[in-house]
C-alpha positions as CSV (number, residue, x, y, z in Angstrom):
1,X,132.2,19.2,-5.3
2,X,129.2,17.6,-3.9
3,X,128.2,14.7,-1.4
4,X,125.0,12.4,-0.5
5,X,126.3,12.6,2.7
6,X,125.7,16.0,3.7
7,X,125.1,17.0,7.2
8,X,124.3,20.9,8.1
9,X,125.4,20.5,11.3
10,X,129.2,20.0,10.4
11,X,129.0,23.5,9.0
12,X,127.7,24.7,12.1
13,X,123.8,25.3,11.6
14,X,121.5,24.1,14.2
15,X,118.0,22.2,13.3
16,X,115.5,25.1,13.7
17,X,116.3,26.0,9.5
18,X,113.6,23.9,8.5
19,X,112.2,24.0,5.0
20,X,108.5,25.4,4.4
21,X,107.3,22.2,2.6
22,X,106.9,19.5,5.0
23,X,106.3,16.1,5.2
24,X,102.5,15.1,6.1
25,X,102.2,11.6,8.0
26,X,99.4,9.6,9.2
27,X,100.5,7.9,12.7
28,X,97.9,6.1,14.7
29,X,95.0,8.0,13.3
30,X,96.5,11.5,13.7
31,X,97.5,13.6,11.4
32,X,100.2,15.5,11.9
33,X,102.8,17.7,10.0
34,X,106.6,16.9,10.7
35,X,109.2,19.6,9.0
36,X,111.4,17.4,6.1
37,X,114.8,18.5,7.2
38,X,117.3,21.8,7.1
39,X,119.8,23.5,5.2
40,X,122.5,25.3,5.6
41,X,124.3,28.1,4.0
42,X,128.3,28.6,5.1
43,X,130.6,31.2,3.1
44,X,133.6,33.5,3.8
45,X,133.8,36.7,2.4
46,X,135.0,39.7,2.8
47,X,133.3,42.8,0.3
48,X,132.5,41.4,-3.0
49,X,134.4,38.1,-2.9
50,X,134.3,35.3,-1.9
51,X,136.7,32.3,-1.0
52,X,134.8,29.7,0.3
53,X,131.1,28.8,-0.3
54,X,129.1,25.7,1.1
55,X,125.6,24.2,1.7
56,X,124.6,21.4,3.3
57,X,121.2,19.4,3.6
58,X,120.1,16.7,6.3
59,X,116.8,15.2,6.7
60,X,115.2,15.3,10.2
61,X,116.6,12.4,11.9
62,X,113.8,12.2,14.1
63,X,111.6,11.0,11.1
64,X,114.0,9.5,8.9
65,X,113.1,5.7,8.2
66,X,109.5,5.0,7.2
67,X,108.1,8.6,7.2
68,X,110.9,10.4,5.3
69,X,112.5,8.4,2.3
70,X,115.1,11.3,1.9
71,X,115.2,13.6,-1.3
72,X,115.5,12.3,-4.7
73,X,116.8,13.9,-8.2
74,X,118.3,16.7,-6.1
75,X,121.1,19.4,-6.5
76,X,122.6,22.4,-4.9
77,X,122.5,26.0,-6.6
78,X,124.7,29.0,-5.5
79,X,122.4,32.0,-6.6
80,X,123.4,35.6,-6.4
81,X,121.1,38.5,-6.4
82,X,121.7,42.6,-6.9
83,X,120.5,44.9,-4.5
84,X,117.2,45.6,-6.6
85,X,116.6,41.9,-5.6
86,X,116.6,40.3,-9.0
87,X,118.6,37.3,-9.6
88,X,122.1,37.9,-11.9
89,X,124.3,35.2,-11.4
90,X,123.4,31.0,-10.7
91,X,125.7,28.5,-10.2
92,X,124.3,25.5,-10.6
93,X,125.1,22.3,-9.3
94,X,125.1,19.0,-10.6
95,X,122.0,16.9,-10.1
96,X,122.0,13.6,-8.5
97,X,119.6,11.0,-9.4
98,X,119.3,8.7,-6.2
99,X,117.4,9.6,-3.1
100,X,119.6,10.1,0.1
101,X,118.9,11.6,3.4
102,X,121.5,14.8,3.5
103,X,123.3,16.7,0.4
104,X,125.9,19.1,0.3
105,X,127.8,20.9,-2.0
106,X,131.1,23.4,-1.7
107,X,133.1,25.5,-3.9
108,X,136.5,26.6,-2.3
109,X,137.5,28.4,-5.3
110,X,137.6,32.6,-4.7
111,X,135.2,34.1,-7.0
112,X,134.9,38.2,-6.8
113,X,131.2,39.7,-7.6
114,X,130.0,42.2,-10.1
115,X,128.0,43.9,-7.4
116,X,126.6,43.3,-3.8
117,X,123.6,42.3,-2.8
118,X,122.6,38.7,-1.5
119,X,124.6,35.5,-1.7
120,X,122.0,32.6,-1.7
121,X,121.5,28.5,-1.7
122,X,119.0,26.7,-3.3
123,X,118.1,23.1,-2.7
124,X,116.1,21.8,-5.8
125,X,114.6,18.6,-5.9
126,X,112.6,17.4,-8.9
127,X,113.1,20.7,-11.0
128,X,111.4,23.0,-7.9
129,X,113.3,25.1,-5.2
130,X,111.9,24.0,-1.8
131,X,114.4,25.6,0.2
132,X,116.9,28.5,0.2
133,X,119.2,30.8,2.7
134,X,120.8,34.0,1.9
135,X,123.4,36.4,3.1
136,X,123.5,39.5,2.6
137,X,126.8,41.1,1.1
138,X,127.3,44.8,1.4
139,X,130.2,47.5,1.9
């Protein structure tokens, strides 16, 4: 399942999750950098599985509007890493074509791991991660 009309706060996050490729605007002959937006990583688990998974993605609302068009030919990926750090499992989500100012995808369908090690989100947009959170999953 996934929605333009995500919004990481409904899951619980708080604003500060900004994504480390921001926005760069020109107002009144000042430059200034203003962060693009957050996301949100929300799963229940307990050892290897887990029984509910969701992200969610929402643009800085202070700067939505003129300065921040939203994201465009997005999607959502589930990734999983081992504890060696190297990635062994991606669920990948379906990419959506328009441009919207939040995103979110879940999966409420239990799924048990292979192994533990990190639980992760990736919000991709035009073919290139620019954000992710992780979990860590261990005994």
């Amino acid at each position: 399942m996934f929605s333009s009309e995500g919004n990481a706060s409904s899951l619980g996050c708080d604003n500060r999750q900004y994504n480390d490729k921001p926005v760069v605007a020109n107002a009144i002959s000042v430059d200034m950098t203003v962060p693009y937006g957050y996301l949100c990583h929300f799963l229940e688990a307990k050892g290897k599985e887990i029984s509910v998974q969701k992200a969610a993605y929402t643009s800085n609302a202070s700067v939505s509007g003129p300065l921040v068009k939203g994201i465009c030919n997005w999607r959502i990926d589930f990734v999983y890493y081992g504890t060696n750090g190297n990635e062994y499992m991606r669920d990948k989500g379906e990419t959506v074509k328009s441009c919207d100012q939040g995103a979110s995808r879940a999966i409420e369908k239990s799924k048990t791991l292979p192994q533990y090690g990190s639980a992760c989100v990736e919000l991709i947009i035009d073919g290139e991660a620019r954000v992710s959170q992780c979990h860590t999953m261990k005994e």
